[in-house]
N, C-alpha and C positions, 0 to 999 in steps of 0.2 A: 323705359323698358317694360315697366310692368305695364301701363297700359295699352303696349304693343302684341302684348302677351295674351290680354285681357280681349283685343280686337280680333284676334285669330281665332280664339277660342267661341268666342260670338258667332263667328262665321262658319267655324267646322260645326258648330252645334245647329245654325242657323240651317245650313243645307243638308244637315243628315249624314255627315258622311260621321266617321267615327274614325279615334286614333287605332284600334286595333278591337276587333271583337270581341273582344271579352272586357273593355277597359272601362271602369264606372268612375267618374268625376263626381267622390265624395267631398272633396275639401281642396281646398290650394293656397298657398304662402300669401295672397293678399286676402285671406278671409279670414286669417290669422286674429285675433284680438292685439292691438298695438301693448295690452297688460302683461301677455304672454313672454314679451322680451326682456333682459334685463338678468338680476343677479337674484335668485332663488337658494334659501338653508332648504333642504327637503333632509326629513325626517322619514327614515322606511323603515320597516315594522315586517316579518316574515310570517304571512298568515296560511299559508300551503307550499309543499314543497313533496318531490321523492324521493329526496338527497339532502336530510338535516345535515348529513356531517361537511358536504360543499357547502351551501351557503350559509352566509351569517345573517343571526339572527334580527339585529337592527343596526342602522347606520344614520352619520349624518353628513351628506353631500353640500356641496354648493354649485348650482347649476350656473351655468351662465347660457341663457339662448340669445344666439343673435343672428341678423337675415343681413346677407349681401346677395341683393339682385333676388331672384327665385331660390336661392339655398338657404335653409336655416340650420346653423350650426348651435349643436351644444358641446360644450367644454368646462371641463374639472379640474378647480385649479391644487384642489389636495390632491390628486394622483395623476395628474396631466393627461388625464383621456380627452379625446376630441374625437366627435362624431359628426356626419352629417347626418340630419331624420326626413323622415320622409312623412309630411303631413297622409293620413290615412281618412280623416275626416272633420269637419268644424261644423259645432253649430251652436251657434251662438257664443257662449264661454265655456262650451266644451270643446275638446281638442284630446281628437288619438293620433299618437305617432308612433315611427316604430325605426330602430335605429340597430345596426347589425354591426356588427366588430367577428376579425378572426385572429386566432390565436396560434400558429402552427398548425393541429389538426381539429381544432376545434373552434366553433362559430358561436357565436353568442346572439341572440336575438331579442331584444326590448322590444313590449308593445305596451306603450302606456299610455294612459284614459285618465285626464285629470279636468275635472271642474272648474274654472277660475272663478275667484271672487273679490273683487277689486284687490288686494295684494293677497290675498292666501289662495291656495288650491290644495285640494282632495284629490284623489282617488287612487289607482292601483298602477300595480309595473309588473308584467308578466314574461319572465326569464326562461327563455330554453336555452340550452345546450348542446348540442350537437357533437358527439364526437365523429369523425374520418377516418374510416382505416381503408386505403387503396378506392379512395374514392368515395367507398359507401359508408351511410349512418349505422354507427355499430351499435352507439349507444347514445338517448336522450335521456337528459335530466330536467327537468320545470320547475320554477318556485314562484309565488308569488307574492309582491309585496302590498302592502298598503301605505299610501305616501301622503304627506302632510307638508306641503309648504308653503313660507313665509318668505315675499318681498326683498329684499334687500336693500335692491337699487332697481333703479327703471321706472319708468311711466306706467303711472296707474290709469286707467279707463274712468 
């Protein structure tokens, strides 16, 4: 599948045509680092925010990412969240992705940038909030974190 994927993409790039005008091919699931998969402790740390009394101030998660087909899924097995993200760009053992959940009237937005290095990674998790009222954003709130994690389980590079 993915090399089928990989052939297409050759071929639209090959002849010019584009998937939609404005669309930029930063990154994609097989550029992915194979160290990126697996069971991640992430340590986050709240280093800016507009709403101390919403978010908390540090936490400690366990990520689980894993890829079936061109989806990569993450999942938390202390508070049962499951996401699908959407790779935003890869290069090399970096990696932005951004991952969106809603909540009644409210949307949550992740966009996070982390470094890998053979089992740890660095860097940041940038939370907005969005409230709805009849459709429209009444009110945002943003915080950001700074994130630290450690390996668990999975293939290291």
């Amino acid at each position: 599948m993915r090399k089928i994927f990989q052939i297409i993409l050759f071929f639209i790039l090959l002849s010019g045509n584009t998937l939609a005008q404005d669309t930029v091919l930063t990154g994609s699931v097989s550029m992915v680092p194979k160290s990126f998969y697996g069971t991640w402790r992430v340590i986050s740390k709240l280093s800016d925010t507009d709403s101390p009394t919403l978010f908390k101030k540090s936490g400690v998660d366990l990520w689980n990412l894993s890829r079936s087909y061109d989806v990569i899924n993450l999942s938390n097995p202390f508070n049962g969240a499951k996401a699908e993200i959407k790779i935003d760009k890869v290069e090399d053992n970096f990696v932005i992705f951004k991952k969106t959940g809603k909540n009644g009237s409210k949307v949550l937005t992740d966009i996070v940038e982390i470094k890998i290095n053979n089992d740890t990674f660095s860097g940041i998790d940038k939370l907005k909030l969005d409230t709805y009222v009849n459709g429209k954003i009444m009110k945002t709130e943003t915080a950001v974190y700074t994130l630290k994690g450690e390996k668990i389980a999975g293939d290291v590079d």
